[in-house]
N, C-alpha and C positions, 0 to 999 in steps of 0.2 A: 467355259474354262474352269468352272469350279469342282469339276470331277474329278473324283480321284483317279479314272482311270485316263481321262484324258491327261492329267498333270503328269503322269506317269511316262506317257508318251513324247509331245509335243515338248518345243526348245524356245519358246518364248519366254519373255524374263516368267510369266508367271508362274511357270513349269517347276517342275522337281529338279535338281542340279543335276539328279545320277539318272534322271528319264532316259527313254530307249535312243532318244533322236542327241541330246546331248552327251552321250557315253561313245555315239557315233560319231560325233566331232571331237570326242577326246583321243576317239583310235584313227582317226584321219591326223591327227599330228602326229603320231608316234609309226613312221611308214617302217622301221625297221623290226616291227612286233606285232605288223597289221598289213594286209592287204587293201584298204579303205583306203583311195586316193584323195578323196575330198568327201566333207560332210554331206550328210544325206539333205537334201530338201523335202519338205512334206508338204502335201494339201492342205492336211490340218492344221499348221501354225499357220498358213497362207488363209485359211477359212476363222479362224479366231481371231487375225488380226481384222479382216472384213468385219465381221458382227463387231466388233468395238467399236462403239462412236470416237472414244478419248483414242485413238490409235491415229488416225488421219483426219479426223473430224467427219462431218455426217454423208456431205455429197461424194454420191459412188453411181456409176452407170448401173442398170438392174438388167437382166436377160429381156425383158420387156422394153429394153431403150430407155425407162426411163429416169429423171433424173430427182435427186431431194436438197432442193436450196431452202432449208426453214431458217426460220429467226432463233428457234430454239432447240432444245434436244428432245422435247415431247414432241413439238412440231417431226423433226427426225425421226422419232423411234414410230409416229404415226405412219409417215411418207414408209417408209420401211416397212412394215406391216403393208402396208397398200399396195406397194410395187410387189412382193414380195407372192401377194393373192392369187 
């Protein structure tokens, strides 16, 4: 998320205000100067809120089934890497 080109894109708070995905929910309110029925959804701010631990905290299902209950957030960002392999 520290990219500039990612912050560019993606509508999460830590994004750019005038990014591609927030300019498209600014022309989703305005239906009489835009064909944009409702804001875009993206994979991307779906995928940056995943990799944040501070977003939901650390336990998340992994495509391998598996699960990271740690005591801590090294614990976490370890189990993550792990599942992750």
């Amino acid at each position: 998320s520290e990219s500039t080109h990612t912050n560019q894109l993606c509508s999460i708070s830590q994004c750019n205000s005038d990014s591609l995905l927030n300019e498209i929910s600014k022309a989703a309110l305005v239906p009489d100067t835009s064909y944009i029925a409702k804001p875009a959804a993206s994979w991307l701010d779906d995928f940056l809120v995943w990799v944040s631990p501070e977003a939901f905290g650390c336990c998340r299902k992994f495509t391998n089934g598996s699960y990271c209950p740690p005591d801590d957030q090294k614990n976490c960002e370890t189990a993550k890497r792990n599942a992750l392999q």
